[in-house]
Backbone as CSV, one residue per row, in Angstrom:
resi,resn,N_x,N_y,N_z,CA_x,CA_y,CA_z,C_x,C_y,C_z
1,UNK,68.262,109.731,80.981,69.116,109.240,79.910,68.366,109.233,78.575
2,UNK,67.307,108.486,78.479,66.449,108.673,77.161,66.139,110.261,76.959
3,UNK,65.904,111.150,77.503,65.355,112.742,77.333,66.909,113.234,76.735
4,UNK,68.441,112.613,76.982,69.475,113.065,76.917,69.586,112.305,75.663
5,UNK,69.317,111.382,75.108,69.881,110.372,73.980,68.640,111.377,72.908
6,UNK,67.205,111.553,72.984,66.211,112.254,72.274,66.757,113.429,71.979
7,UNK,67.405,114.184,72.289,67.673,115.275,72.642,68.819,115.495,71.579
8,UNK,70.041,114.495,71.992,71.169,114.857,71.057,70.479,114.106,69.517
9,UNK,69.534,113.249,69.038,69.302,112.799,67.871,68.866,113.891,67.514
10,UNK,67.746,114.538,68.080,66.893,115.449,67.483,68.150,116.835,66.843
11,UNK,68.873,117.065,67.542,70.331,118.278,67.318,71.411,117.758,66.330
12,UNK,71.382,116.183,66.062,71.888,115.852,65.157,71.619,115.856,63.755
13,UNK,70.173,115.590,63.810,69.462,115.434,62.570,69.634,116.896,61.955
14,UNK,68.690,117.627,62.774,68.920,119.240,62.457,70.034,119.931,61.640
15,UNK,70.871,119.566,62.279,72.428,119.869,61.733,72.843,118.845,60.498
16,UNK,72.729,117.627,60.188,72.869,117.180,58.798,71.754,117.304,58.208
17,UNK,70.651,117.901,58.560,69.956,118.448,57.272,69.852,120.066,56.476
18,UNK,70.893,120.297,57.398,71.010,122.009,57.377,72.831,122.136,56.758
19,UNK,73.197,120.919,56.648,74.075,120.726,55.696,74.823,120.895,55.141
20,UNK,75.373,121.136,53.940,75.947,121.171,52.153,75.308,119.384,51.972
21,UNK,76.377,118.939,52.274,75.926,117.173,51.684,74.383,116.814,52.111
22,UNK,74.000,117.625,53.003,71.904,117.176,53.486,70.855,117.761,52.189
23,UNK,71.870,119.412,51.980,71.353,119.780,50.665,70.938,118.757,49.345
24,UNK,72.236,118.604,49.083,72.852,117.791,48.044,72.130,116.445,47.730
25,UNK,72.035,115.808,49.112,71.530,114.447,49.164,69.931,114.457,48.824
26,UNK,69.015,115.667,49.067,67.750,115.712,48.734,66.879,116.276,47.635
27,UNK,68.438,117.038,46.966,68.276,117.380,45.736,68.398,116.103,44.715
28,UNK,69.180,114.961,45.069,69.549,113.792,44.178,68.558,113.295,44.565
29,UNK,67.788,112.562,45.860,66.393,112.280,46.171,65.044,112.722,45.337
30,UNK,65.257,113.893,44.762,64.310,114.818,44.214,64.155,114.172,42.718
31,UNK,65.307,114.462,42.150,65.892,114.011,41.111,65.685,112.668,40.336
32,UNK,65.891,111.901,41.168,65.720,110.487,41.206,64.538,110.184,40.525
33,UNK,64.312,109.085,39.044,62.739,109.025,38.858,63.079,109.328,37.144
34,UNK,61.324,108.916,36.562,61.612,109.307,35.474,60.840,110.520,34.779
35,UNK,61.344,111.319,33.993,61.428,112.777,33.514,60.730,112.646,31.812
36,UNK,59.612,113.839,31.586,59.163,113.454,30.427,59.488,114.953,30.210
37,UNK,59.790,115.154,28.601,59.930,116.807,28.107,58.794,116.665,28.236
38,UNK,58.340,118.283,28.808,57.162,118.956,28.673,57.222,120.008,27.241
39,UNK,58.244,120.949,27.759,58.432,122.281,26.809,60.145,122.487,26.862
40,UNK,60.251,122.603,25.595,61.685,123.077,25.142,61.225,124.150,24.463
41,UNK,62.606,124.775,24.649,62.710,126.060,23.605,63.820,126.294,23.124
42,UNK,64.460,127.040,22.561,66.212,127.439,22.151,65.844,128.571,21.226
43,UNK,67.015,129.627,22.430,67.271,131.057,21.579,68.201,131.185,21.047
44,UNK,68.820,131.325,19.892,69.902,131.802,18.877,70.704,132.824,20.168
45,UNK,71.561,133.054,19.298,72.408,133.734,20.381,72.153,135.456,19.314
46,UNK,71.752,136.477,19.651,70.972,137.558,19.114,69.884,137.362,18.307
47,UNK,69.399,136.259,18.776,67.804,135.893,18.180,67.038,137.388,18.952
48,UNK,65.782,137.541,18.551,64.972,138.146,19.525,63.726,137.581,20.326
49,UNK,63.468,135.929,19.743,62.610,135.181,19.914,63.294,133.761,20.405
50,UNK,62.500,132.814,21.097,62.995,131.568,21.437,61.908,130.639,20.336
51,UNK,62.382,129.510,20.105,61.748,128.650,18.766,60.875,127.700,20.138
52,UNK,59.713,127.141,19.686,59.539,126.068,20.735,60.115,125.026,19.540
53,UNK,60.583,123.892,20.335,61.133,122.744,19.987,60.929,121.474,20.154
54,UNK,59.602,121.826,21.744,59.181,120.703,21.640,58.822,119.262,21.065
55,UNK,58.312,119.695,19.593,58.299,118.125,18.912,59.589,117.780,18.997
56,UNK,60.596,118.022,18.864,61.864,117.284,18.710,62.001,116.154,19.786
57,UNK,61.555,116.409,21.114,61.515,115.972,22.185,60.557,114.948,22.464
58,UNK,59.241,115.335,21.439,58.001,114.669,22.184,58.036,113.251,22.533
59,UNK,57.493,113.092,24.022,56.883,111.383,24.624,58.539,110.676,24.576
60,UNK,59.624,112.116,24.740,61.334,111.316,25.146,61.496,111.391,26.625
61,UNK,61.832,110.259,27.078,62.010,110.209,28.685,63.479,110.064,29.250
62,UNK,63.573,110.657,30.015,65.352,110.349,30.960,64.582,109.931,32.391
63,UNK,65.332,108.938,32.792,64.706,108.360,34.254,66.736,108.354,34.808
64,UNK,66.480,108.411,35.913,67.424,109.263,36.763,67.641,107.514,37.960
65,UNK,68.383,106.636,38.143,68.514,106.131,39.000,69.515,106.072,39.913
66,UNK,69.396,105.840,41.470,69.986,106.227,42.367,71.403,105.605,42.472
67,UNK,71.555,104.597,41.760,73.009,104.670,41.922,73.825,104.894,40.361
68,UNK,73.270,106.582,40.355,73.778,106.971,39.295,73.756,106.980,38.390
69,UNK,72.991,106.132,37.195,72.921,105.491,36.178,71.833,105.620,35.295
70,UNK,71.402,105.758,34.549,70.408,106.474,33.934,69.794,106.189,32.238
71,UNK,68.798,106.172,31.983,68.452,105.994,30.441,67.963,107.072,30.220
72,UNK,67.977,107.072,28.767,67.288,108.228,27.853,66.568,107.327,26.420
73,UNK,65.477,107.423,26.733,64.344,106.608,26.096,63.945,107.612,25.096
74,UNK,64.692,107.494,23.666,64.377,108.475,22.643,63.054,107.877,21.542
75,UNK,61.967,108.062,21.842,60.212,108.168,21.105,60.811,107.712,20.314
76,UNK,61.458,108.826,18.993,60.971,109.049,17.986,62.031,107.939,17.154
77,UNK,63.408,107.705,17.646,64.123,106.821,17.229,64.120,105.492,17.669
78,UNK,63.251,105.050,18.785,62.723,103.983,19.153,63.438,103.152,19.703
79,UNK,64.579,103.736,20.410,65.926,103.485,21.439,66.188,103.644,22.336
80,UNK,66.804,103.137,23.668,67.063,103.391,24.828,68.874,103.427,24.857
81,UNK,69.259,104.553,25.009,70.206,104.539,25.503,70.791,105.267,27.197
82,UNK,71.866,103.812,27.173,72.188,103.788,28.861,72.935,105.204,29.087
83,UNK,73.452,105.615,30.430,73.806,106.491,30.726,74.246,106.502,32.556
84,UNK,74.818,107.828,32.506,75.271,108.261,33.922,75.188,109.277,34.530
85,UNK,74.572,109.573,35.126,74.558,111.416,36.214,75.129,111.245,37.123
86,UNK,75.574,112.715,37.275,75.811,113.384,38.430,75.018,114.963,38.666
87,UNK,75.330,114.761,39.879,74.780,116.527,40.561,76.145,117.465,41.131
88,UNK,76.292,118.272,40.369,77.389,119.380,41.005,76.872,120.552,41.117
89,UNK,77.822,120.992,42.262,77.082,122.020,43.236,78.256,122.968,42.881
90,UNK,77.957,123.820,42.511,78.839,125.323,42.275,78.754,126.023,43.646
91,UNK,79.323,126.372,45.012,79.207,127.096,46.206,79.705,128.589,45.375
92,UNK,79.155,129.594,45.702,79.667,131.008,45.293,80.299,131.281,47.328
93,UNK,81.347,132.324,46.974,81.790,132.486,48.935,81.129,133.462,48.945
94,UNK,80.235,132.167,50.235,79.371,133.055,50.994,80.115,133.986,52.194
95,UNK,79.544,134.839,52.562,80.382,135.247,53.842,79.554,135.455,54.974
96,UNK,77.975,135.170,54.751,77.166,135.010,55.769,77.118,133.264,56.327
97,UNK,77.781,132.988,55.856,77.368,131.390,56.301,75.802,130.686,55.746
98,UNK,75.218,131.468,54.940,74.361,130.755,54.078,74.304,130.029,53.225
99,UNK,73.388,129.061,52.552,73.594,128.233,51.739,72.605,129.062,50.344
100,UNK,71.905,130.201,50.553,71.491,130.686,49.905,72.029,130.977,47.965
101,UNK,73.296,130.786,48.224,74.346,130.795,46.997,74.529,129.361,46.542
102,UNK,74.089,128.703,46.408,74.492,126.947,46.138,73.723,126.942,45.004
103,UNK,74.579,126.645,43.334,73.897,126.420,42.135,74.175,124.912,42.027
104,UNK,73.002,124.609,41.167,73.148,122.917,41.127,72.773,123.022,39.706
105,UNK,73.529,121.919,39.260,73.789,121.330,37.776,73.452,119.688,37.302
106,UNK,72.464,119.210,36.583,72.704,117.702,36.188,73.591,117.760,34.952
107,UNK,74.288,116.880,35.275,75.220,116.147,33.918,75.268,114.707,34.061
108,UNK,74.543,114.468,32.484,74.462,113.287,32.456,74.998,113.062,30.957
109,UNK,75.192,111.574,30.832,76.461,111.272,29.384,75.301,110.113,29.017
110,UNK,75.394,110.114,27.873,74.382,108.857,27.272,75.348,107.946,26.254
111,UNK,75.060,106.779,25.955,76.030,106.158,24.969,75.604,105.689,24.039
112,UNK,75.316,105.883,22.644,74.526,105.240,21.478,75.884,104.306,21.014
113,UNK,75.800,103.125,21.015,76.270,102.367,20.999,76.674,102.234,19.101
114,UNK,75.178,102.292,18.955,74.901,102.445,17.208,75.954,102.837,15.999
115,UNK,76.050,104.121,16.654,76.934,105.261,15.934,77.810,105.764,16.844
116,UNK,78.154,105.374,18.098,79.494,105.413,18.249,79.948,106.865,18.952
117,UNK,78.500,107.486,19.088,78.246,109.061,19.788,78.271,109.127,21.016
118,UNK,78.538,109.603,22.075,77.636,110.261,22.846,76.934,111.009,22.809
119,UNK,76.380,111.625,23.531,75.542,112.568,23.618,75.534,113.343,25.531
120,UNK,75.245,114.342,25.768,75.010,115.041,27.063,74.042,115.717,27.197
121,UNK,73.539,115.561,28.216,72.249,116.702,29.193,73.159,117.236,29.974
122,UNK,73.621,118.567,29.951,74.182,119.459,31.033,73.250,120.681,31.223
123,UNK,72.912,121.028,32.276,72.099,122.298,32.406,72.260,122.599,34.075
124,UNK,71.877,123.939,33.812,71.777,124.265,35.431,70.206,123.890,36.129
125,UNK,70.096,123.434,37.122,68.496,123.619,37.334,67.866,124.636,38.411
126,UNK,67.011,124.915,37.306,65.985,126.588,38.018,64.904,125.824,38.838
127,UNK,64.646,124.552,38.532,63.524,124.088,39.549,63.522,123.034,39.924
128,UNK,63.294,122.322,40.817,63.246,120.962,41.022,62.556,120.587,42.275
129,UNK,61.289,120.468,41.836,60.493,119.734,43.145,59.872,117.816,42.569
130,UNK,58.745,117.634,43.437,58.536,116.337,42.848,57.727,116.410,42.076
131,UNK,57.346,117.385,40.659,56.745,117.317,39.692,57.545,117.864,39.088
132,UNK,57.913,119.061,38.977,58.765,119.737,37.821,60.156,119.680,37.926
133,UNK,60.653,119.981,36.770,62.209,119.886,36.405,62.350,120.895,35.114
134,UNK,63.302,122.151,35.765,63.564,123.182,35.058,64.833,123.212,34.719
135,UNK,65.511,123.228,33.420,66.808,123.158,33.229,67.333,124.454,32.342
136,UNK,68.176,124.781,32.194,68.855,125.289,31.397,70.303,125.182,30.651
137,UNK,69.987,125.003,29.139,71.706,124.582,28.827,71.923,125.028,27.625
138,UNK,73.070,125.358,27.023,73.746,125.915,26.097,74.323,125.314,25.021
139,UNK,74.926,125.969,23.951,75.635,125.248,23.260,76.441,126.475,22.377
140,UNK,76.747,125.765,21.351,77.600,127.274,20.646,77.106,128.203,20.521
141,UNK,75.618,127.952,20.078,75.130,128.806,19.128,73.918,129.447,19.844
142,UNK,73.499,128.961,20.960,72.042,129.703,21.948,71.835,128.810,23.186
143,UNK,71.243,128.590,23.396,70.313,128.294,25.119,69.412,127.781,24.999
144,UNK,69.166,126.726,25.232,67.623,125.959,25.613,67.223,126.211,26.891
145,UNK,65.861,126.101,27.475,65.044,126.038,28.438,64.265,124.476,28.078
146,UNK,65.009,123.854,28.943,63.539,122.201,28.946,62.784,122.934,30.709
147,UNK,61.486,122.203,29.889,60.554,122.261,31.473,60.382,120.303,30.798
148,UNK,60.313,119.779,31.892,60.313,118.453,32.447,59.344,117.733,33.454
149,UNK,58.702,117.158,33.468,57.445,116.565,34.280,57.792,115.308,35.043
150,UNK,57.575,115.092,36.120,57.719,113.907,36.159,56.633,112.256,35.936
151,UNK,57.127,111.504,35.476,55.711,110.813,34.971,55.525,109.740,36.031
């Protein structure tokens, strides 16, 4: 009975970590924590060069908490404003049954209370382990690249 009860945990686990939502859940695990700009950049849209932008950013932190909720600790204006993420998962149809096609996105909303703005972090992410955080995001006019550290 115990070799039969070991047996089906071990086939269970396997299978919710092999997933969509096992994905999902360890990418937000990953995520979770707080985030310092390393390197920004932004290309014009027929630029031929990307600008670094970093100072704009410098010693600004976003910390990511698990039930969703989030700050963005702006240096240079000497403010914390609250906030909210999520993680969405774009599936492309697969037809092998792989998860190999699964794009993931943070969006997060910030609220300056001040002036009455929001503000957003939307990007796709190119990396995400437990040091780095690679994003990419757009706007009218070009594309940023943040690389992100975790502190």
């Amino acid at each position: 009975m115990k070799k039969s009860l070991l047996l089906f945990t071990i086939i269970a686990v396997t299978l919710g970590a092999c997933s969509k939502e096992g994905i999902i859940r360890r990418k937000e695990d990953k995520l979770i924590g707080a985030w310092e700009f390393e390197k920004v950049t932004y290309k014009k849209d027929g630029a031929l060069f990307r600008d670094n932008i970093t100072s704009d950013y410098a010693n600004d932190v976003i910390e990511f908490f698990p039930d969703y909720s989030a700050i963005y600790d702006d240096y240079s204006l000497r403010s914390v404003f609250d906030g909210e993420w999520s993680l969405i998962v774009d599936e492309d149809d697969v037809f092998d049954g792989s998860n190999s096609d699964l794009e993931f996105f943070v969006d997060a909303v910030f609220y300056d209370f001040l002036h009455r703005e929001d503000f957003y972090v939307f990007g796709s992410i190119d990396r995400l382990n437990r040091n780095k955080l690679n994003l990419e995001g757009s706007d009218r006019f070009g594309r940023y690249n943040f690389k992100l550290r975790r502190l």
